[in-house]
Structure formats: C-alpha cells, structure tokens
C-alpha positions in Angstrom: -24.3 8.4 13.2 -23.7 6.5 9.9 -24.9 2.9 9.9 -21.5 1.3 8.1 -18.7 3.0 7.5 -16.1 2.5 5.1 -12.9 3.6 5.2 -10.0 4.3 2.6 -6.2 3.2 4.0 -4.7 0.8 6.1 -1.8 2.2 7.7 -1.8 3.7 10.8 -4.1 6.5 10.4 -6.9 4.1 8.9 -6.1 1.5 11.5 -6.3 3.9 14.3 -9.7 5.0 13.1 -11.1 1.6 12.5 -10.0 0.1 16.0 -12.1 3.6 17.2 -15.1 2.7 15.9 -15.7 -0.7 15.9 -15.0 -0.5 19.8 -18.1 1.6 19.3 -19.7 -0.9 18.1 -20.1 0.3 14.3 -19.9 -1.5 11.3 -16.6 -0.8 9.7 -14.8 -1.7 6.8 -11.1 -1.1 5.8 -10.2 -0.7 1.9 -6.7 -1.2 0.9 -4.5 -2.1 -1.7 -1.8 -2.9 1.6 -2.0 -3.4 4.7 -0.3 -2.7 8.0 3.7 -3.2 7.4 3.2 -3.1 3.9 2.1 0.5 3.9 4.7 3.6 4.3 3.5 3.4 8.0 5.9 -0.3 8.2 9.1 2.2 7.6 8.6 3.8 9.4 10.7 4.9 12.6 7.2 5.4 14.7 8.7 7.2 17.8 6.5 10.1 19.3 7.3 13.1 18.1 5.9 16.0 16.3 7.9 16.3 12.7 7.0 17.2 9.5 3.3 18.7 9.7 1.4 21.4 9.9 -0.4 23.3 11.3 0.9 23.2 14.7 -1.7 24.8 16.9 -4.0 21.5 15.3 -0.8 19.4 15.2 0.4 19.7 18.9 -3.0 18.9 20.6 -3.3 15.5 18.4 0.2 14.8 19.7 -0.4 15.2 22.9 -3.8 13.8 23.3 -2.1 10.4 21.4 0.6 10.4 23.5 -1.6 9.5 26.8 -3.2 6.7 24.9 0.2 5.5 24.1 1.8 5.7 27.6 -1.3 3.8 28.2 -0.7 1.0 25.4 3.2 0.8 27.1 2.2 0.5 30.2 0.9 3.6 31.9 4.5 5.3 33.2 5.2 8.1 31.7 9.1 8.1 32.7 11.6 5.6 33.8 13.0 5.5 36.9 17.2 7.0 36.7 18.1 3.9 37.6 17.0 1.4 34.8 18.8 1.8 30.7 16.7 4.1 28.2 14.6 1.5 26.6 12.1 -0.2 28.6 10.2 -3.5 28.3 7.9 -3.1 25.6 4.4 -4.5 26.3 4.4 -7.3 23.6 1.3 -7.4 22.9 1.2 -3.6 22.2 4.8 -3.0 20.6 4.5 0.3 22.2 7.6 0.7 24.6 8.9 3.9 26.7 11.9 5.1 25.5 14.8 8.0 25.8 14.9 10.5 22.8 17.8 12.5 22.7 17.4 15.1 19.8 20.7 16.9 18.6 21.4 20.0 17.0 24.6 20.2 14.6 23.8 24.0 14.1 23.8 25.8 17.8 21.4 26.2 20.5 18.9 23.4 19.9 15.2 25.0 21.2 13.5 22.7 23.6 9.7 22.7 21.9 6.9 24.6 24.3 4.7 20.9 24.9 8.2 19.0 25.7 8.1 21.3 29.3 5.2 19.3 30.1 6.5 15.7 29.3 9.8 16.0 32.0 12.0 16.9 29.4 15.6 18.2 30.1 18.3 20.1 28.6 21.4 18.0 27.5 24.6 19.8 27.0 27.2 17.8 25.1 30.7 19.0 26.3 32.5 15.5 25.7 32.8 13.5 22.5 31.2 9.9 24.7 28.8 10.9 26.4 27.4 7.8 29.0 24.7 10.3 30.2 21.7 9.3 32.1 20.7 5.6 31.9 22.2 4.9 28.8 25.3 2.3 29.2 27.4 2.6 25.9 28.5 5.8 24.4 28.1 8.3 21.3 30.3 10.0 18.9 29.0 13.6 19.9 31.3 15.4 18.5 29.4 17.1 15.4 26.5 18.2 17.4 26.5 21.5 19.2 23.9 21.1 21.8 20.5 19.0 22.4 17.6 18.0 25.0 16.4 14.7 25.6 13.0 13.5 26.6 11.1 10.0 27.3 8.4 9.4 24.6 6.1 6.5 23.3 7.8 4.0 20.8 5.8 1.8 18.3 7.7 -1.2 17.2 5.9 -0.9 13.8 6.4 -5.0 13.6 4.4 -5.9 16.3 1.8 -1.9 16.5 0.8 -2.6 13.3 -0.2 -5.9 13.7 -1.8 -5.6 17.0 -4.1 -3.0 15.8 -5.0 -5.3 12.8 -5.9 -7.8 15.3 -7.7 -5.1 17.9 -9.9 -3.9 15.0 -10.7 -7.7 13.7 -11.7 -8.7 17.2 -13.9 -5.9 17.7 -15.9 -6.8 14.5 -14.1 -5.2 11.9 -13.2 -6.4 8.2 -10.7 -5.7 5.9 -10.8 -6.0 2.2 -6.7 -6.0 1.3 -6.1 -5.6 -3.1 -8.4 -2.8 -3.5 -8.2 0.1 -5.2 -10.6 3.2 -5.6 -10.2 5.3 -8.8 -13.2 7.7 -7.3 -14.3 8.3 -3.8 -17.6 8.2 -5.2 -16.3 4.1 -5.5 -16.4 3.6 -1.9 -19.8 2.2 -0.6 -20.7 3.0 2.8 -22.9 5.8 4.6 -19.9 7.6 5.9 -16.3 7.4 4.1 -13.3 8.1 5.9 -10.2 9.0 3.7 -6.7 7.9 5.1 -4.7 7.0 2.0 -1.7 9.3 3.0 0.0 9.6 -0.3 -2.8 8.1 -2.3 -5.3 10.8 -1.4 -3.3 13.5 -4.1 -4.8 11.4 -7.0 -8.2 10.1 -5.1 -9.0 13.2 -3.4 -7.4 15.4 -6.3 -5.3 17.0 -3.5 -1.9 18.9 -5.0 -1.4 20.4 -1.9 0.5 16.9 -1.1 3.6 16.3 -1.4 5.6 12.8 -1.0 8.7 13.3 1.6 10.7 10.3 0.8 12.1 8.7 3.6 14.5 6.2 3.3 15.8 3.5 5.9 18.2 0.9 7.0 17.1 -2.0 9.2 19.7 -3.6 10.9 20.7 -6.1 14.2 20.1 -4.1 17.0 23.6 -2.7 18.7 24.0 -3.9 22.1 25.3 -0.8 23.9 22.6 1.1 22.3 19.4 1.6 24.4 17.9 4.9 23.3 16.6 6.9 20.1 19.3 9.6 18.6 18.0 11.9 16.3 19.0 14.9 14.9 16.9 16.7 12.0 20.5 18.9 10.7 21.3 18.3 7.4 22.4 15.5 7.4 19.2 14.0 8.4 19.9 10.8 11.0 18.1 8.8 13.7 19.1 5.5 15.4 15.8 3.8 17.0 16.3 0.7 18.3 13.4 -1.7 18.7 12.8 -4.9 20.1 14.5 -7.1 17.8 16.4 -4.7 15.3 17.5 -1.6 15.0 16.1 1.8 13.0 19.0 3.7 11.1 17.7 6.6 8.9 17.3 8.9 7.0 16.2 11.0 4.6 13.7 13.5 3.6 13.2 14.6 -0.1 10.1 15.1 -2.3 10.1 12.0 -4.6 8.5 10.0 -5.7 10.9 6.9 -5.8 9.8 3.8 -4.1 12.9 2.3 -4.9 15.7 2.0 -1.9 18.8 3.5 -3.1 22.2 1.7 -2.2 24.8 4.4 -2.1 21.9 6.4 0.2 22.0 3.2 2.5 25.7 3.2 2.7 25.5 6.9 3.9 23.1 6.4 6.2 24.5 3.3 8.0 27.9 5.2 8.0 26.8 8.1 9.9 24.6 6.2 12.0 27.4 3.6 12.8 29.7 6.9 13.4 27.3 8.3 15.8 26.8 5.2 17.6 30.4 4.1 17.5 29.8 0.6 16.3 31.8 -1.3 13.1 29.2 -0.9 10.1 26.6 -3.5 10.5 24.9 -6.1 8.4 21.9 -4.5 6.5 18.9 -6.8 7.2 16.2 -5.0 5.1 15.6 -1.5 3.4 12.9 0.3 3.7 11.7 3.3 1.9 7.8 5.2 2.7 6.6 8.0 1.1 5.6 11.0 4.1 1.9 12.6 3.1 3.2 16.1 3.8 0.3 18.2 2.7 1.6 22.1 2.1 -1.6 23.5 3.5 -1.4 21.2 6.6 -3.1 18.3 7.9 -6.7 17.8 6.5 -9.4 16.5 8.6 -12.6 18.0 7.3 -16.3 17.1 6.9 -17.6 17.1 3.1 -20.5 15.6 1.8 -20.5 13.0 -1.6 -23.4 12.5 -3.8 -26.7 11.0 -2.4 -26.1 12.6 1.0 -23.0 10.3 1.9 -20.6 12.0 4.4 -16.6 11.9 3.5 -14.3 12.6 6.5 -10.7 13.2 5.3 -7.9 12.7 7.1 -4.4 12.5 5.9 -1.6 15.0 4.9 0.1 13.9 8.6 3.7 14.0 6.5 6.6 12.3 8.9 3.5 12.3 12.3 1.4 9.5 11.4 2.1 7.5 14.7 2.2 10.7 16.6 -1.2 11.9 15.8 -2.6 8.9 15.0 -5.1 8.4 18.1 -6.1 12.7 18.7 -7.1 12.9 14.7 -9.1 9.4 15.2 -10.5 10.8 17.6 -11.0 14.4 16.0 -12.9 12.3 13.4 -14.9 10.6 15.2 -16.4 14.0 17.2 -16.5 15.4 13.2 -19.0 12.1 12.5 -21.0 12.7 15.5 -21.3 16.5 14.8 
C-alpha cells in the first residue's frame, strides 16, 4: 500500500474515501478548491436512493453496501416502528436520520426496483386526493400521481454529514488543503492519487464521457405537517425532503453548465412542491444549484498508473448517487489500492 495518499475532491465521494483511510491509519491528504457544503454535494437532496447512474449491476451493490453503514451512522434500525411520524431523530452528530420515501409515478404503474424487496418496502396505491397514510400526520395533494411505493431509507442532512465527515477525517489524522486547483493529475503529489472531482474530472481527467446534470433547488422553513420525503422523477421533476432544520424542495435535471440559480425555475419548483404538500408558498431561505457528474459510460472506478510508477484510482461519474454510493465505491477503492 502507498505510503501517502493524496486525493483530488472534497465532496462526498473524496470525504468518504479520506475518513476510509486515515481510519487505517494512512497518510492522507484532501485537495480542493471547496470544501464540504461548498461543493455540488451541499445541494444536494442526499437521501438514499439509486438515481441517475450507471451501470446498475456496479451501481446497486455500492448502494446497498452504503446503505448498512448509514443505518449504522442513524442509529442501527433499519425501520420505524408504525407507530412513530416518518422522520425520525437524526443522530446529531451524524446528520444521518431514517426516514419515509414515498416515490410517485404521474405516468401509470410505478415499478417497485428489485433491491427495494429487500429493504421492507411496500406498495402505495393512491385512490384519494389526501392521503394521511402510514405515520405521516398531515396530508398531500395526490391527485396528479397515478400510483407509487414507499420505503424507509438513510437521510444525510448535508448541513451537519458534511461537516461531520470533515471533522471524522481530521481527527483520524487527515489534512486538507482547501483553494487548490490541479491543471494535471500528474500535479498531484503523493504515491497513490485518488480522483473524486465529480464534475471537475471532464477537464482533469480529459473525460467527455461526463456530463453536468444541473440540479437546481429551493431551501426553505421546514413545513410542520410534513414528516417524510416525496419524490417523483415524472416530468415534472419534484421532491420535498425535509431535514432537521429546513426543508429540501427540488428540482431539476438538465445538462448545463449554469451555476447560476434561476428565479422563474425557483418559482416553479416551490409552486409545485407547495401544491404537493398543500402548504401556502413559503419563504425561500437560500438556492442552491450542483452540477450531477453523470458520466455516459457509467460510474468510473478504475486502477491506472501515472508517470514514475504512481498509482491513480478514479472515482467519480456517480451523476445524482453521490451520497448513495458514497461508502461501497470508498470501499471499492480501497480493495483496488490493496490489489
């Protein structure tokens, strides 16, 4: 194994991988320009679920094997109890929280995926337009969606996640060098190189297999009489997460390359959220926009070697799953170091 390692990123993916090895006890350092919640991983809506990447025989088994480490970060239970609300007590220290997803369907039969089976998932069949179904004590506007499942899945309040992995990887020995920018990989000094700059690896890694997937959000105060995540990926795109102190309205899903929130976008988004939600249009506390690393030919995470014998691991292209497969890829890399 490689006596310092250096990696390129410091959203979630880089984070992830850091906290990994300097629990190992290696010497790590973390290159970024940003950091944590200043990265597309802070606009994230960062609930559990499988979206926008490839390939998913690769894609599911990352899930899965980071969703166990984050039922372990909320608090080891895997499902609530019928009787308490959807969202649970998040572990504060964590930010990671257990919490109801109900994904809709506007266009017929929604599929419930193969994996879901295995996480207690069950079938939700909307036949009224409010719809105070199990453990949730406020209602929903149902009436544009045809059909839908929900499931209990890891949250991570990216406010507090991000942060607390910061401070998990600086306590285990780790640094962080924040304002840095590589023009070259052959830049980066370190025995092995571990490349997690989402977005930034099309130029660094001269990848054109990625794409940006804009997404775009709305952070708001977090409705009272809603306690669990809506989302439905129909055209429009929308999800409601609420979090510990706010709320999550999105969103959208383009190729662009606009960092730039766009107003009349907000209005639509908080409009159909608000719908959804049946709640008077809220107060817009921030807006967000992130750039999703969706990489055409799917996720890379591949061994290559630099010049003078230096290994690179890549990992990025994880488009709208960077929470989700954050942990199985670290992982995946770290096996890929030792191999």
């Amino acid at each position: 194994m490689a006596k310092s390692i250096a990696i390129i990123g410091a959203g979630v993916s880089g984070l992830t991988c850091g906290v990994l090895f300097a629990e190992r006890r290696f010497s790590v350092k973390i290159f970024a320009d940003q950091i944590g919640t200043e990265t597309t991983s802070g606009a994230a809506g960062a609930l559990w679920f499988p979206y926008d990447a490839e390939p998913a025989d690769k894609v599911i088994p990352w899930a899965l094997a980071t969703y166990k480490v984050l039922v372990d970060l909320a608090g080891g239970r895997e499902e609530a109890p019928a009787n308490l609300v959807c969202l649970k007590h998040s572990r504060l220290e964590t930010g990671v929280s257990m919490i109801e997803l109900r994904q809709y369907s506007r266009s017929g039969e929604i599929e419930i995926p193969h994996w879901a089976r295995s996480l207690s998932s069950f079938v939700m069949l909307p036949a009224r337009r409010s719809d105070g179904g199990r453990g949730n004590e406020g209602s929903l506007d149902i009436s544009a969606f045809k059909s839908g499942f929900s499931l209990w899945v890891p949250l991570m309040d990216t406010t507090i996640y991000l942060d607390y992995l910061i401070d998990r990887f600086q306590k285990a020995g780790g640094e962080i060098r924040r304002g840095v920018r590589f023009e070259s990989l052959e830049e980066v000094e370190g025995d092995l190189v571990i490349n997690c700059a989402g977005i930034g690896a099309r130029n660094l890694a001269s990848d054109s297999d990625l794409e940006p997937h804009r997404g775009q959000v709305a952070i708001v105060a977090r409705p009272a009489k809603v306690n669990c995540a809506i989302v439905c990926d129909d055209a429009p795109l929308m999800y409601v997460i609420p979090r510990t102190n706010d709320c999550v309205f999105g969103g959208t899903n383009e190729v662009s390359d606009n960092w730039d929130p766009d107003p009349q976008m907000t209005r639509a988004i908080v409009a159909e959220c608000s719908r959804v939600v049946e709640i008077g249009s809220p107060a817009v506390l921030r807006e967000r926009v992130g750039l999703r690393p969706f990489r055409k030919s799917g996720v890379r995470l591949e061994k290559e070697k630099l010049h003078g014998r230096r290994t690179m691991i890549h990992n990025y292209g994880h488009g709208g799953s960077g929470f989700t497969l954050s942990w199985g890829c670290a992982e995946n890399v770290f096996e890929l170091a030792n191999g």
